[in-house]
NUGU-759624 format. One line per field, with one value per residue (C-alpha): residue number from 1; residue in three letters; x, y, z. Coordinates in steps of 0.5 Angstrom, whole numbers, plus 500, padded with zeros to 3 digits. Layout:
<nodes>
rovo <- [NUM	...];
tido <- [Ala	...];
X <- [X	...];
Y <- [Y	...];
Z <- [Z	...];
</nodes>
This chain:
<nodes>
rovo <- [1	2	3	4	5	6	7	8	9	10	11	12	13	14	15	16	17	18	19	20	21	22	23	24	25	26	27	28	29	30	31	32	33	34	35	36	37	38	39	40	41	42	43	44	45	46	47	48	49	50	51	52	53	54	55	56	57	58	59	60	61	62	63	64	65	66	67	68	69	70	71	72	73	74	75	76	77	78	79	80	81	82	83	84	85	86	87	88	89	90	91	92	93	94	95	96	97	98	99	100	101	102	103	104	105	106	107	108	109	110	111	112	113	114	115	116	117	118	119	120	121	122	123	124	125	126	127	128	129	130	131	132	133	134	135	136	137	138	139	140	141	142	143	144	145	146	147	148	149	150	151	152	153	154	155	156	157	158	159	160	161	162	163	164	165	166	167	168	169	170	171	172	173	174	175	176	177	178	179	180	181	182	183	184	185	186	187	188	189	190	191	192	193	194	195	196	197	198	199	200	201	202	203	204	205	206	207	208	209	210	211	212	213	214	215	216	217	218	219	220	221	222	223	224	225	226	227	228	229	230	231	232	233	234	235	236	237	238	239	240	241	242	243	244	245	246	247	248	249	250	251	252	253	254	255	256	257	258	259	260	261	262	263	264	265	266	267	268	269	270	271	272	273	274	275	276	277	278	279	280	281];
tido <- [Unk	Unk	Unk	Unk	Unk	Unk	Unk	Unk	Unk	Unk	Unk	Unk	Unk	Unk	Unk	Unk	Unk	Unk	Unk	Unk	Unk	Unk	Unk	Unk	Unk	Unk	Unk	Unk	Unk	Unk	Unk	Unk	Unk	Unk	Unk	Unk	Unk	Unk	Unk	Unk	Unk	Unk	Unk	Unk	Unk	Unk	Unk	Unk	Unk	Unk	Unk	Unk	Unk	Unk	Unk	Unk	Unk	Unk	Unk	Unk	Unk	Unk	Unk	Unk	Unk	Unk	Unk	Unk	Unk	Unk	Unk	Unk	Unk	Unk	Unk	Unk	Unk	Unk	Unk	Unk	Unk	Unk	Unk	Unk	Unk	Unk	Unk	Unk	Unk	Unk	Unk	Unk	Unk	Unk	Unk	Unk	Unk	Unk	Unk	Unk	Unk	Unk	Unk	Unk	Unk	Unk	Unk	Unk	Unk	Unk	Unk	Unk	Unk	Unk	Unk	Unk	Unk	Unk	Unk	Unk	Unk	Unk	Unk	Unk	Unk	Unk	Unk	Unk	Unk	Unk	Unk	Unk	Unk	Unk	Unk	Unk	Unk	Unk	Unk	Unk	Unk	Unk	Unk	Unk	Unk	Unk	Unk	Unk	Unk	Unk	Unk	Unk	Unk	Unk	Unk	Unk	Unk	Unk	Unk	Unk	Unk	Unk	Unk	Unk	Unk	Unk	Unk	Unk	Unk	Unk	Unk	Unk	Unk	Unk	Unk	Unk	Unk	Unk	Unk	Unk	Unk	Unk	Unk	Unk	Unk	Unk	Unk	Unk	Unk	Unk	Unk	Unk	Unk	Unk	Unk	Unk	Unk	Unk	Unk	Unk	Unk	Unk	Unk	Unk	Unk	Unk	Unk	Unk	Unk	Unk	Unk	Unk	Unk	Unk	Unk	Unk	Unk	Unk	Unk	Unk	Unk	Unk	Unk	Unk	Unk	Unk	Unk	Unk	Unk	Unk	Unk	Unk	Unk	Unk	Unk	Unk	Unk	Unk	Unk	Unk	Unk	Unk	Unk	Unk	Unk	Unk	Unk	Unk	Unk	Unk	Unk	Unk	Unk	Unk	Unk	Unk	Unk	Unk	Unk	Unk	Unk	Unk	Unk	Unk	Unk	Unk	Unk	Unk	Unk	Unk	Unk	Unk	Unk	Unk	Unk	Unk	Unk	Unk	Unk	Unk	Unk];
X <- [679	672	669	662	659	652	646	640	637	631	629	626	618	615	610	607	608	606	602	603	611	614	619	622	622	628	627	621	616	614	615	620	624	627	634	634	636	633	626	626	630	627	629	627	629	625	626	618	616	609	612	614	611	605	611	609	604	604	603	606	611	614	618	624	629	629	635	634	638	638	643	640	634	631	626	624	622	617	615	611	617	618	623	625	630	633	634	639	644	649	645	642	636	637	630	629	621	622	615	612	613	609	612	612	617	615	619	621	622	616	621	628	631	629	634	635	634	630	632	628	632	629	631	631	625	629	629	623	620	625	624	623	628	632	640	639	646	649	653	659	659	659	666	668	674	679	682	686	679	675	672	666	661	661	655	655	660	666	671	677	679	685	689	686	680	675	669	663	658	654	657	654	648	646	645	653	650	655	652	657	656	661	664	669	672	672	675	678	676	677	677	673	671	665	664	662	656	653	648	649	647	650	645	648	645	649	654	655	660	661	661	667	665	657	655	650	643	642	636	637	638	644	644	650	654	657	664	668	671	667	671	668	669	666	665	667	662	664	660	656	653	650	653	648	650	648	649	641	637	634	627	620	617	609	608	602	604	608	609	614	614	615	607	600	598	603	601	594	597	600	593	590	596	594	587	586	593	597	602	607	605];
Y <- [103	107	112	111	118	119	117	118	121	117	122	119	120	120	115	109	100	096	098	105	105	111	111	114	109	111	105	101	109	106	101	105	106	100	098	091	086	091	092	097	101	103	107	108	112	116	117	119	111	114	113	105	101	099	095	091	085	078	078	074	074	069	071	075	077	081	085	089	093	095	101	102	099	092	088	080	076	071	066	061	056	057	062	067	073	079	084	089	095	093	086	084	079	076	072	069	069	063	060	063	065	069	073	079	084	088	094	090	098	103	108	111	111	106	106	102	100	095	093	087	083	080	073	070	065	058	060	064	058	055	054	060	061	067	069	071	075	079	085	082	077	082	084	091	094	100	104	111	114	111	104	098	094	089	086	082	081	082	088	090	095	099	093	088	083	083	078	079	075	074	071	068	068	069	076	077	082	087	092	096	102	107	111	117	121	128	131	123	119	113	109	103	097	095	090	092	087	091	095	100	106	110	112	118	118	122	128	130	127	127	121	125	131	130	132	127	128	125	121	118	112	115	111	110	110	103	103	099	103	109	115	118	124	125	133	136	134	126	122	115	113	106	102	097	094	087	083	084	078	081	078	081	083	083	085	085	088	083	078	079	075	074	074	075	069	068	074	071	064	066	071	064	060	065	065	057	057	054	060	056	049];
Z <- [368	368	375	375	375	378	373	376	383	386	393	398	399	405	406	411	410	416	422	420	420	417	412	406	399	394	389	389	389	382	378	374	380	381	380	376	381	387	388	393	399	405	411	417	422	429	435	436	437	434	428	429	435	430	427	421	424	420	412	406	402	395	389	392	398	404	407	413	416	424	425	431	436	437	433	433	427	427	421	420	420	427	426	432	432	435	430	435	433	427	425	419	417	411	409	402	402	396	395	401	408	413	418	423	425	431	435	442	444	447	447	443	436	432	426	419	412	408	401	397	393	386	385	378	375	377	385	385	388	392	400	404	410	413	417	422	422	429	428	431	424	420	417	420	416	418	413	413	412	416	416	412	415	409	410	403	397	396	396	395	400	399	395	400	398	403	403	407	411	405	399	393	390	383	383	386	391	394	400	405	409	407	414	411	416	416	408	407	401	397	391	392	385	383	378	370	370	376	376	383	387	393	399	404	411	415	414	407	400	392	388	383	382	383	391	393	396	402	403	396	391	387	381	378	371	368	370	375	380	384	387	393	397	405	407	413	418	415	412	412	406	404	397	394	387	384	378	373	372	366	366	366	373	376	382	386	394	397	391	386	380	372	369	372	372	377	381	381	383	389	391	390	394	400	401	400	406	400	400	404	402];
</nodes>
């Protein structure tokens, strides 16, 4: 048994996407902030609707996954596919752009918190091409699970919690995704497996926690070790942290904004794809 430590801390930097919708970006800032097989991971969080009501009005997709995380507020998806839906406190929208989609996520609020996350999940070479499509995924649909200190919305994957195997609302894939939000009690801790082929980070947005010995910032993607298990420890306000893990696809990236590929000449292809209305084709 080997405990992953912390490797890399990757800050959350302030910046804007969509209509003006304030964010902070760990992985994806830069090319060299990925975490193979995961692009990017944005939180969003305001009270001030100023920072968010713009939302983030139609444009493309191809070539990897979307996973958004509503932890509190309401947002509506639309797509070109005909697809519509409500993205309220605790849901999750799982869309896999594919070839292409064209779609919009706009605030169904004018005032109040809007609060989440947004992850983009690469897909390897053989299914950057397939059909676009997304789950529309409710709060109550996603595995909520107890344990003495506390509890694990198993959003994706499989986990073993305290010699219990529990599996997520998602499973499959070829990356294997893992992703649970971590809620710990006041001063508890627990011990949770994370598969050797995985890459993995942990990501603290409330209260205060170590990974072993290693406090965690708050705010940032906390890359971890090679190992298979991770040990993590809540302070004494309590903590909510986010653990996201994947198994590598291995293969060259090129990305131009919203499309993801393996070559150039691909990128140039789905810029052409989208200027001749052939994108979703």
């Amino acid at each position: 048994m080997t405990e992953r430590t912390l490797r890399q801390v990757i800050p959350g930097a302030e910046t804007s996407d969509g209509a003006g919708v304030r964010i902070k970006r760990s992985l994806g800032q830069h090319p060299s902030a990925r975490l193979d097989p995961f692009l990017m991971l944005d939180e969003f969080g305001s009270a001030d609707a100023a920072d968010y009501i713009a939302g983030f009005p139609s444009h493309p997709h191809r070539g990897f996954e979307t996973v958004t995380y509503m932890i509190e507020g309401h947002m509506l998806h639309e797509d070109h596919l005909g697809n519509r839906g409500d993205l309220r406190n605790g849901g999750v929208q799982w869309m896999t752009a594919g070839r292409g989609i064209i779609h919009s996520e706009m605030p169904q609020q004018e005032e109040g918190v809007m609060r989440g996350f947004q992850l983009w999940l690469n897909l390897p070479a053989a299914e950057k091409m397939t059909d676009a499509g997304y789950r529309d995924i409710q709060p109550e649909d996603i595995p909520d699970i107890a344990f003495a200190g506390g509890r694990i919305k198993l959003i994706a994957g499989t986990l073993v919690i305290e010699d219990n195997l529990h599996q997520g609302a998602v499973t499959g894939h070829s990356t294997l995704p893992l992703y649970a939000d971590v809620h710990l009690k006041a001063g508890s801790q627990i011990t949770l497996p994370v598969p050797v082929t995985h890459n993995g980070i942990l990501y603290l947005y409330e209260g205060a926690a170590s990974l072993g010995d290693s406090p965690l910032q708050p705010n940032a993607a906390s890359v971890l070790e090679d190992g298979d298990h991770i040990r993590v420890a809540a302070g004494p306000e309590g903590a909510r942290l986010l653990l996201i893990a994947g198994k590598a696809i291995g293969e060259p990236i090129a990305q131009y904004g919203p499309f993801v590929m393996n070559t150039r000449e691909e990128i140039e292809q789905a810029l052409q794809d989208y200027r001749n209305g052939q994108l979703t084709a």
